[in-house]
C-alpha positions in Angstrom: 6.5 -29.0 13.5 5.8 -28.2 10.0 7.9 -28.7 6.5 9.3 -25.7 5.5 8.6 -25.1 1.8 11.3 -23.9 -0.5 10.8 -20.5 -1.6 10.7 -21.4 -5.2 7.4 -24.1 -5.0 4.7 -23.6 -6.6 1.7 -22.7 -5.1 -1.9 -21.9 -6.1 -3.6 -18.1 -5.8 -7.3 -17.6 -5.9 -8.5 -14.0 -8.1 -11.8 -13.7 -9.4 -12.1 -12.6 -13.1 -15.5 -11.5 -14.6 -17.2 -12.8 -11.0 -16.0 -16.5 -11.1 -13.5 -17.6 -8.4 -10.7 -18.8 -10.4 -7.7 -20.9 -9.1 -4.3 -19.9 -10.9 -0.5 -21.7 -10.0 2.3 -19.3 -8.8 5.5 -20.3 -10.4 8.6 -18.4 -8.2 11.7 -17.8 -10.4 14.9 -19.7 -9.0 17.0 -16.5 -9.2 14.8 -13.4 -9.4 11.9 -12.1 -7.3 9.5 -12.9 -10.3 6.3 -14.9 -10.5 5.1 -16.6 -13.5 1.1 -17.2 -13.5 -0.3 -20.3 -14.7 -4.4 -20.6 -15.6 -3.6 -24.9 -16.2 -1.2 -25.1 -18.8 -1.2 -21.7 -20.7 1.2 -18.9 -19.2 -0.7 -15.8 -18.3 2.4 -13.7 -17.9 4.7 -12.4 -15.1 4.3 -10.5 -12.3 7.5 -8.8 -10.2 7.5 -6.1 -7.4 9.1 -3.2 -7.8 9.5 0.5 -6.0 8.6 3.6 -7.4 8.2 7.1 -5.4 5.0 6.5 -3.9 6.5 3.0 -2.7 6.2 -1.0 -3.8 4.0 -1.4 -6.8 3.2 -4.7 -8.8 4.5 -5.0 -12.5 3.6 -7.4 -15.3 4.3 -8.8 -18.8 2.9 -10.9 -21.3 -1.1 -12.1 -20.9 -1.5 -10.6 -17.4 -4.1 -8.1 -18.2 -3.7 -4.9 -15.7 -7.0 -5.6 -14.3 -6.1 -8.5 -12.9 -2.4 -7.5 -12.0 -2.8 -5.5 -8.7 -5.6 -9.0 -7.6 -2.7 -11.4 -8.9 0.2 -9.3 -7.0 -2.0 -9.0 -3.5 -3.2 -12.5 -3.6 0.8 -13.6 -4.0 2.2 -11.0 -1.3 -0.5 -12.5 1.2 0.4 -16.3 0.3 4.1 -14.9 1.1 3.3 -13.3 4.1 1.2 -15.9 5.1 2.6 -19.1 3.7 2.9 -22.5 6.3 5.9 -23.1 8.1 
């Protein structure tokens, strides 16, 4: 049987930005369904999901860049949906 991880570990995403494979940390927030992305040390931003009319959509501030928003938020929903148990 596997460990169960606690929602709130980090864990590492994979987007590829101007055609290089990059490796970025995943920070979950303690108390709200918020991601903070990590390239090393420097902060690239947040990233949370929200709902609009047309239905769950991926929402960002700071250095996230939109191009790279709707990568970052599919790569984390897959580790989610995905993630060992």
């Amino acid at each position: 049987m596997g460990k169960i991880e606690e929602e709130w570990e980090p864990f590492e995403i994979q987007v590829t930005i101007e055609g290089e494979t990059k490796s970025l940390l995943v920070v979950p927030d303690r108390e709200d369904p918020k991601y903070e992305i990590f390239d090393e040390y420097t902060s690239l931003g947040t990233i949370w999901q929200d709902t609009d009319k047309t239905g769950k959509i991926w929402c960002g501030e700071g250095l996230v860049v939109n191009e790279l928003l709707t990568q970052l938020g599919t790569q984390v929903e897959d580790y989610l949906n995905n993630k060992p148990v």
